[in-house]
Residue, then its C-alpha position, 0 to 999 in steps of 0.5 A: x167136413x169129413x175127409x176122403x182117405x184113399x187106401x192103395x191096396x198091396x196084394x203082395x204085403x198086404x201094407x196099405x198107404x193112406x193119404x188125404x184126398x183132400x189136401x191141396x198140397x203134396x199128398x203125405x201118409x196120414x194116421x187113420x182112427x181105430x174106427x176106420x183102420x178096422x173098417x180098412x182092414x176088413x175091407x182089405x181081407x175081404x178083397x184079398x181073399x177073394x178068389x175071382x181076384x187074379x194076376x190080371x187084376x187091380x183093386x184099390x179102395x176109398x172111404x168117404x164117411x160109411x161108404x166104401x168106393x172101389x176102384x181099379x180094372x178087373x179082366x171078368x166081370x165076376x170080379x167087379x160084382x164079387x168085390x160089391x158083395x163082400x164089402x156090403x154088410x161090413x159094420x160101418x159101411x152104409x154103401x158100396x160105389x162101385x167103379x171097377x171098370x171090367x176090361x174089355x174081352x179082346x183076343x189082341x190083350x190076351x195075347x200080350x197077357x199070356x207073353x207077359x206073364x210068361x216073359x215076367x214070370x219065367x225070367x231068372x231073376x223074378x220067377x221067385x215071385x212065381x207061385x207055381x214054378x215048375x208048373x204049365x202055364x195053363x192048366x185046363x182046356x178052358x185056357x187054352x180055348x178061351x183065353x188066359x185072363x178068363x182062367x187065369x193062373x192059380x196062388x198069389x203073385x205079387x206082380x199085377x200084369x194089367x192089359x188095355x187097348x194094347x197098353x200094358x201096365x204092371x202094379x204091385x209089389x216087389x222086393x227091391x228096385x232092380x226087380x221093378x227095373x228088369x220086369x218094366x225092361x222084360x215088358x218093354x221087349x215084348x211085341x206089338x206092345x204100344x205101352x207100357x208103365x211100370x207101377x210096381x212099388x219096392x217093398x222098402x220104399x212103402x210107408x203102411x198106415x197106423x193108427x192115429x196116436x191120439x184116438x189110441x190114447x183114448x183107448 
């Protein structure tokens, strides 16, 4: 039987963890064959440069065999058919399983979206992982008018503000862990905020996959 491997995607580091879904223990990272590392690695460049792929988004990814199954939030619906597209046609992927859930367009999320990325993004400590320091927030009049999550801030941020039903949840990676302390307590200050869950990784802390030793023999 073919084991399920699941890939937690970083879009800060680009390191990925790979694990047996099915083990009935604790999961551990696991050494993936040559085959499928190049298959991951594809799969991954693909979605990380993706440009509908934003700061209110997530992406992870699993391989069962030669299928590919996505999952995670996006904040457009663009994003979820977007990521479909650019994974279909990769050598050694057969079929996509899209389960990207598109997260609901509510005007009380866009609000915690905005005061959240103001509030993480502009704080002394963290506006290192800014990419446009010095820049207004919102650039076109779309933004202003339509909502953030819709035209959301340009360059690559490390730090994923997710918005549901009022529950904030923040992933990604940063450098260390009072990084990932002060964004969950700048989070947690916000108002009208009924959740929040702080997912980010520390970026010391992550195991990356590798090749399994004896396929790389065989090489």
């Amino acid at each position: 039987m073919r084991k399920t491997l699941l890939f937690w995607l970083s879009l800060s580091l680009g390191v990925m963890t790979a694990v047996d879904a099915s083990a009935a223990e604790a999961v551990t990272p696991m050494p993936v064959p040559p085959d499928l590392m190049r298959v991951v690695q594809m799969v991954q460049k693909r979605l990380l440069l993706l440009p509908e792929y934003g700061v209110f988004d997530d992406i992870g990814f699993a391989v069962k065999g030669q299928t590919i199954v996505l999952t995670g939030q996006a904040s457009r619906p663009i994003l979820k058919s977007a990521a479909e597209r650019v994974i279909k046609g990769i050598e050694g992927v057969e079929q996509v399983e899209n389960r990207i859930t598109v997260l609901p367009f509510q005007p009380f999320d866009e609000d915690i979206r905005v005061r959240a990325y103001r509030a993480i993004y502009s704080h002394p400590a963290l506006n290192r992982y800014d990419p446009n320091r010095g820049s207004p927030l919102f650039t076109t009049s779309a933004a202003l008018q339509a909502g953030l999550s819709l035209d959301p801030p340009l360059g690559y941020h490390p730090i994923h503000i997710i918005v549901q039903d009022g529950r904030l949840k923040l992933l990604g990676v940063v450098q260390n862990i009072a990084d990932k302390t002060i964004a969950g307590l700048v989070a947690g200050t916000l108002e009208n905020v009924f959740e929040v869950e702080n997912g980010l990784a520390v970026a010391n802390e992550m195991t990356p996959i590798r090749r399994d030793k004896k396929d790389k023999a065989r090489m």
